[in-house]
N, C-alpha and C positions, 0 to 999 in steps of 0.2 A: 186331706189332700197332701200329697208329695210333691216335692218339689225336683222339676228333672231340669238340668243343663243343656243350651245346646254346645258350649263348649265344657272341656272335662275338669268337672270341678272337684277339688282337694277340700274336701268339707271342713270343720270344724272339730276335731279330735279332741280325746281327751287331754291331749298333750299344748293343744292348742289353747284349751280353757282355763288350766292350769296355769300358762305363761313360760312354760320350760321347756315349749321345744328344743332340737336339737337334733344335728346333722350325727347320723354315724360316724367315728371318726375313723374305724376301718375304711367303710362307704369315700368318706372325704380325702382319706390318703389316697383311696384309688384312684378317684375322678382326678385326685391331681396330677396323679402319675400319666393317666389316660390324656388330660390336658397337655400336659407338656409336649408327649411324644407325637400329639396329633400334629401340637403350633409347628414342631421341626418338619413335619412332614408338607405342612401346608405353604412353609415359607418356601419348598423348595419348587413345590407343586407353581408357585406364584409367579418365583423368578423364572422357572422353564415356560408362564405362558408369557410373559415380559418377551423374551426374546423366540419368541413366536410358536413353541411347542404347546400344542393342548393331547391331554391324556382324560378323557370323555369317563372310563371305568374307575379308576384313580380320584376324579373329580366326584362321581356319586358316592365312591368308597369314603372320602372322608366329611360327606355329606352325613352319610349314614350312623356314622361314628358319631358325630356332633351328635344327632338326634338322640345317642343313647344317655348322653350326660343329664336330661329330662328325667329320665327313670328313678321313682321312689324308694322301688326296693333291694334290697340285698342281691350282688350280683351272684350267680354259681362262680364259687370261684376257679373252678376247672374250665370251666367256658369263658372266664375274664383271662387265666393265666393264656390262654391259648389266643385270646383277644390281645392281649397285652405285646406278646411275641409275632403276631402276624402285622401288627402295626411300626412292630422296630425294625419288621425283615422288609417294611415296604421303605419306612425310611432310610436306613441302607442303602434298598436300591434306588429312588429316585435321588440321593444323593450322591451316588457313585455315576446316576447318568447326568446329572447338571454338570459337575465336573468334570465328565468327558465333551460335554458340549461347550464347556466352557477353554476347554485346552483346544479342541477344532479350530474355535473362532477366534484364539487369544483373549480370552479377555482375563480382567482380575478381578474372580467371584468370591465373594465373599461365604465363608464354610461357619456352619453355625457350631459352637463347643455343646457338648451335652452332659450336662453333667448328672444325668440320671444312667446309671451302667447296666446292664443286663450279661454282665458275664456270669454273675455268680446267683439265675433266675430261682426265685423263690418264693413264695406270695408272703412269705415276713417278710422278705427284703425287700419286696416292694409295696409294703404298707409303709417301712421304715424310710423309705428313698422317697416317698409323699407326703408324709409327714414333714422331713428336713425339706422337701419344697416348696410347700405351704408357708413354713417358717421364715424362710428365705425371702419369701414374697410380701410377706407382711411386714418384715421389717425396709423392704427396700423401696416402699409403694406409698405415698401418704394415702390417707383417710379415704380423701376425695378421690383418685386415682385407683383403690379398693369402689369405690360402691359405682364409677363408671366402668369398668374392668366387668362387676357383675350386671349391669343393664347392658354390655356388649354381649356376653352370656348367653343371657336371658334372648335377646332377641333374636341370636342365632339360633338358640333353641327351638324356639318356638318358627322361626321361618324354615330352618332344614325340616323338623315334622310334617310341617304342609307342604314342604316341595317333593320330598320323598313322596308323597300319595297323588303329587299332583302328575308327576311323571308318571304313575301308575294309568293315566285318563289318557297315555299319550302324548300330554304336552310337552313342546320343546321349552325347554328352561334355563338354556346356557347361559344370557347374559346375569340371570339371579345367579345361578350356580357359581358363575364367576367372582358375582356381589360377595355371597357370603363370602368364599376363600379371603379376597383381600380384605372384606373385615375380621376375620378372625385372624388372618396377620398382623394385622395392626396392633396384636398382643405381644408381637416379639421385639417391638421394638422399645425399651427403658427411655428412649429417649422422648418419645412421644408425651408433651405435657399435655394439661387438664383440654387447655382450648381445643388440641389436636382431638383428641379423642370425640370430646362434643362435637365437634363439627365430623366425627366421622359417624358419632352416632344419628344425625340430623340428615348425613348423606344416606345411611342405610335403610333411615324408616322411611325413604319413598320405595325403595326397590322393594321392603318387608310389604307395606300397601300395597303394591301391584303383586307381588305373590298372593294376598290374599284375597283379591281381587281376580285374579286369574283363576284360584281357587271352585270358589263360588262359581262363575262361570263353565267350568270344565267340570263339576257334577251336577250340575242341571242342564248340558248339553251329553251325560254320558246317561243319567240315572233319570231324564227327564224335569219336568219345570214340577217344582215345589207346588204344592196344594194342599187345601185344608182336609185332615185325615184324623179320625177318630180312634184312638189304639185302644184295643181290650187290652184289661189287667186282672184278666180272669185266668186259674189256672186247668191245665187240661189233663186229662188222666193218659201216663204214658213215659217214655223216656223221653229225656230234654237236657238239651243245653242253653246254657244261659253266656251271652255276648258281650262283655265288657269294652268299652273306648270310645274313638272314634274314627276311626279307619276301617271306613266305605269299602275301599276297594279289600279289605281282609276279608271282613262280613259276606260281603257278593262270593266271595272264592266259598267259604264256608256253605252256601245255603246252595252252590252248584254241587258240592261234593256230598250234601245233605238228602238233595232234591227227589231222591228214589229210595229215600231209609222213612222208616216209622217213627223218627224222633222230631218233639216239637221244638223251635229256636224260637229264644225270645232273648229281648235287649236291655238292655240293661244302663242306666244312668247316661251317659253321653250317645250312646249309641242309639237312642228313641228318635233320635234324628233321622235312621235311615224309614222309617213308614213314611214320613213327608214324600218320598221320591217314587213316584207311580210303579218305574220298574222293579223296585219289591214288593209290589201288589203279585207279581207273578210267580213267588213261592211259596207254595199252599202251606210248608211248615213254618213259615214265621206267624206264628199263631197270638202272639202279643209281646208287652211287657214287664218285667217282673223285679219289683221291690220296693221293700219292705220301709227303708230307711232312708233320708238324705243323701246320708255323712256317712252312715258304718254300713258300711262294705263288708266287716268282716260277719255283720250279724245276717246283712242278704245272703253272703257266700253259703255259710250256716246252713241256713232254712230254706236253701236251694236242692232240691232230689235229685240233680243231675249232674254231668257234667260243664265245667266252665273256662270257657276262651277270653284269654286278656288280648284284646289286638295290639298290635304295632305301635311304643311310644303311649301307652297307657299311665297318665300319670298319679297313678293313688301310691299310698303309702301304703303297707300292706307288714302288718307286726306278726300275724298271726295267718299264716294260710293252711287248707285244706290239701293234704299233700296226697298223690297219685290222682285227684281228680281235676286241676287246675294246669292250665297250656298256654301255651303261650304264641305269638306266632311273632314275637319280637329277635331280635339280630341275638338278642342276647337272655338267657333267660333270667329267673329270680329263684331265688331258693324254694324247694317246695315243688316248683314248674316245672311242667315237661316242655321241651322248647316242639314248635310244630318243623319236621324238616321238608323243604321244597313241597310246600304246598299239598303236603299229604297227611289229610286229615284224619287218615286211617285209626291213628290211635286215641282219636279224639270220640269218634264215632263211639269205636267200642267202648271205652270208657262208658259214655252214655248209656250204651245199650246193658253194662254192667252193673248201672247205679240202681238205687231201687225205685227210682222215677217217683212220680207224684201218681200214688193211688188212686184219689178220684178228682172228677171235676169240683171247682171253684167259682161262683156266681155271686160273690158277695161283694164284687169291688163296681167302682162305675168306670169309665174309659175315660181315657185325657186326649186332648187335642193336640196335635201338631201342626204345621205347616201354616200356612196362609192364602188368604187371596190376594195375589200382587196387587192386582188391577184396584180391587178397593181398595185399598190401604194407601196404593198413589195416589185415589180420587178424592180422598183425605186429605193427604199431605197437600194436595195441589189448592185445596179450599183453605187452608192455612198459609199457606205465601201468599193465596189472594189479600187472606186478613191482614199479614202483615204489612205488604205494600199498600193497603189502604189504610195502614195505620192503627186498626182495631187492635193489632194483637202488640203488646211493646215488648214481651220477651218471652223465646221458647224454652221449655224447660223438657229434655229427655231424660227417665228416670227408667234403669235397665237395658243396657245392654247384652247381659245377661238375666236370667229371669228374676225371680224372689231371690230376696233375702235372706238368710236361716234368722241372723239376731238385730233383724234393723228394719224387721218389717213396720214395727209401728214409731220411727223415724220417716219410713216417709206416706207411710197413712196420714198422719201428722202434717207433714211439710203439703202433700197434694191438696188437703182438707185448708191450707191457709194459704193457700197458690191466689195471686188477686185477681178478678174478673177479667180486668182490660192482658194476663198473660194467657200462655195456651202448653198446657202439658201433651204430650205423647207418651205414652206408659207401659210398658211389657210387666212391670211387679205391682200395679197399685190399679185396683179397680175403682170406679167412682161414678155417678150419677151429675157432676156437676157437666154444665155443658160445657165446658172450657177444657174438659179432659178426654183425649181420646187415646182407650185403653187396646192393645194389643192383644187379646185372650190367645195366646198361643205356645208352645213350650218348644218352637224353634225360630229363632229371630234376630241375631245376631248379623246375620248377614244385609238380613232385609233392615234394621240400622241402620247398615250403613249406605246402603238404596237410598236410605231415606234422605241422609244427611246430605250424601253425593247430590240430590236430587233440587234440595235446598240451598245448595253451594253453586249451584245451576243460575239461580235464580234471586239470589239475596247474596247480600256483601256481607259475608259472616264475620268479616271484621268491624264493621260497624253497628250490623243488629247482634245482640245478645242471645246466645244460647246455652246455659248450662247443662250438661252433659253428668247424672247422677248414677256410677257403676254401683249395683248394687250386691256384688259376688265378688270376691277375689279367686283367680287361679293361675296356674302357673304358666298362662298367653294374659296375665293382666298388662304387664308390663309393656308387651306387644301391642295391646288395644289403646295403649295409652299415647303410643309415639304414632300409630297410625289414624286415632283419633285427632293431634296435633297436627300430622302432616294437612289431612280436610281442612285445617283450618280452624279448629275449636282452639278457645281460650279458657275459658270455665269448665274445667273437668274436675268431677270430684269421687275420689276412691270413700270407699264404705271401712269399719274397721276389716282389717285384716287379719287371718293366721298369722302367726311368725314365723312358722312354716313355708310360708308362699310367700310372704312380701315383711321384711323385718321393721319396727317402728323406725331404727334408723334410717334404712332403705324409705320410708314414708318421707322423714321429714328432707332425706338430700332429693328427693324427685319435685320435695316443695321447693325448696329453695332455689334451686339449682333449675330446674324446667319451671315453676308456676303449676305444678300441677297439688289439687289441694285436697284435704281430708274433711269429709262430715266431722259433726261437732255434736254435742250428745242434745243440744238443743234447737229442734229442726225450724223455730218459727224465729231466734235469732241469727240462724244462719240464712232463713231464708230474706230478712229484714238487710241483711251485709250484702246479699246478692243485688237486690232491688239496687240498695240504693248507692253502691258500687255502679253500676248500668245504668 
């Protein structure tokens, strides 16, 4: 059995096993360059809506931009250099237009200095102009000030991603759009201490929860209501493409411009998500999903005969890619990737039609589950509040919000096997016969979590009954789930070990300290013994 995500998970790497991960430092001087030139852009974007200008294209454009800072792999550098330049010509101008608005009206606006230059444009010069602002930053930043700096990041990241897709449904998003801008300003000001920034990060993760809140609601009013769906993992004789991410709305553009060609589409890791959603029951080529591996990507990509789409904001790490048969439909591509332009999948197709496909059919796998029955699963939950206000049940314990574990499965095999009679688990990674546990068997549920939690927050003072909250996956929207877990109200949240890749032991122990948010411990029946008798 495989283990699939409903959110896009960054497996466990070689590099992660080892203990030595480690950022590009090309990669890293960019993002910083990229960082810099966005903040100036956005401070200016902030102060023209202050004095009552909004710029609607301008506002998604540097929305857009955030979302690319997510990206694992190697940018093309000819598509970064020209990236790089279109974001200094925009600062420029909304620069040149505040200070006209600001001489109109007399006032005395403040001009931000820049001390990253673009006269003498080069991709050395601008690894070496990111590197020196990296340096600069570290030395002017204490500790603490560094790792809230990178959970203001992280959450922007992870909220521009999903609002980018969620404006794709149609939704209006201004007042979020607006959210993020002035939280990512909040990075231009030095003067800003520790408190300030906590309490900005405490204001943002309600606006991040109703982005992803609105989320979930605006693809199951676009793609239909979630339901329990059976996916084959058979493969079929033919040309094919295989669907990497999680962006719904790319997938759907893909399997319209597919819908009249002979190639079969199948999904792939985060993307098994979209068979839950009835209205891709309507395209006869999504014929299933296909892979091999957890974690290595690169050995599915491999042993894949066709062609392969990374959607929008895909965040794997990607060392080794498959070049002329891999696309991308991201702002920006990756080395190896052909970028898709305005939605014309034309070179995507033929590729496919070029590869040598899968010769014959495949019948030797069994099908995995998706989706859910809402309706049961509340009529569950709803017999569990009864327990609790009667007092039967004295503490809940949710273990997975995302699905399995890769190296902590029998952590909490362990912990649910010594759970004691009078509590009540709710479970998406741990199966069990005890009656006090009721398992989830489904490999999309993240959302319906938080249904759940919402639903229990309805009806129970979760500040006073105890509910431990056990993530059993690190990815790179952990950090997201953690401050919007917080917002519902949970106090006992506990992260699983992590990559260093996606969340560093440092980054562990200041979200302990600093938020109460806390780490499994290698022995599940004493930690579970510190919960009890903690509650």
């Amino acid at each position: 059995m495989f283990n699939y995500y409903a959110d896009e998970n960054v497996g466990f790497n070689n590099c992660a096993i080892q203990g030595n991960c480690s950022i590009d430092p090309i990669l890293y001087s960019l993002i910083e360059v990229l960082l810099y030139e966005l903040k100036q852009v956005t401070y200016y974007m902030v102060k023209l809506m202050e004095l009552g200008y909004e710029n609607k294209p301008l506002r998604k454009k540097i929305i857009q931009y955030l979302s690319l800072i997510i990206i694992g792999y190697e940018f093309n550098r000819n598509e970064f250099e020209k990236l790089l330049r279109e974001i200094d010509n925009t600062k420029k101008e909304v620069e040149k237009y505040f200070i006209k608005i600001c001489e109109e009206k007399n006032l005395d606006c403040q001009i931000l200095h820049s001390s990253i230059k673009f006269d003498n444009f080069d991709f050395s010069n601008m690894v070496n102009q990111g590197e020196r602002q990296a340096i600069l930053k570290n030395k002017s930043m204490s500790q603490e000030t560094k790792n809230l700096t990178e959970i203001i990041l992280q959450l922007l990241k992870s909220a521009s991603v999903r609002l980018l897709e969620l404006e794709e449904y149609g939704v209006e998003c201004g007042s979020e759009s607006n959210a993020i801008l002035k939280f990512f300003n909040s990075l231009n000001f030095t003067t800003f201490n520790e408190a300030k920034l906590t309490r900005k990060i405490n204001e943002f993760a309600k606006v991040n929860l109703e982005i992803h809140r609105k989320m979930h609601t605006a693809k199951e009013e676009y793609f239909g209501k979630i339901r329990p769906k059976e996916v084959s993992t058979e493969i079929k004789k033919g040309p094919a493409i295989l669907v990497t991410g999680q962006n719904l709305s790319d997938f759907e553009k893909l399997l319209e411009a597919s819908k009249e060609e002979e190639i079969n589409i199948y999904t792939h890791n985060g993307m098994i998500v979209a068979h839950a959603y009835p209205k891709f029951s309507d395209y006869k080529n999504l014929v299933g999903h296909f892979q091999k591996s957890p974690d290595n990507f690169e050995m599915d990509f491999s042993l894949f005969k066709g062609a392969i789409l990374i959607t929008q904001n895909a965040q794997h790490k990607f060392e080794r890619l498959f070049r002329g048969r891999i696309f991308t439909t991201n702002y920006i591509s990756g080395k190896g990737m052909r970028k898709i332009e305005n939605n014309d999948f034309t070179p995507l197709l033929d590729a496919a039609k070029e590869a040598k496909g899968f010769e014959k059919n495949s019948k030797s796998t069994k099908p995995v589950l998706v989706g859910y029955d809402e309706k049961s699963v509340m009529d569950k939950v709803e017999e569990t509040i009864e327990g609790i206000k009667a007092g039967k049940i004295k503490q809940l314990f949710i273990i997975g919000l995302i699905n399995h574990s890769l190296f902590s499965q029998n952590y909490f095999d362990e912990l649910v096997k010594n759970i004691p009679d009078d509590c009540f688990v709710i479970s998406t990674a741990v199966s069990s016969d005890r009656k006090n546990v009721f398992h989830l068997d489904s490999y999309f549920n993240t959302s319906l979590i938080y249904k759940i939690l919402e639903k229990i927050k309805n009806e129970i003072d979760v500040k006073k009954f105890s509910i431990s909250l056990f993530m059993t996956q690190c990815n790179l929207h952990t950090i997201s789930h953690l401050f919007n877990l917080r917002q519902i109200g949970l106090k006992n949240i506990y992260l699983p070990e992590c990559s260093s890749n996606i969340i560093t032991p440092n980054m562990i122990q200041f979200l302990s300290e600093k938020f109460g948010f806390k780490q499994i411990g290698k022995n599940p029946k004493k930690d579970l013994q510190a919960i009890i008798k903690e509650n």
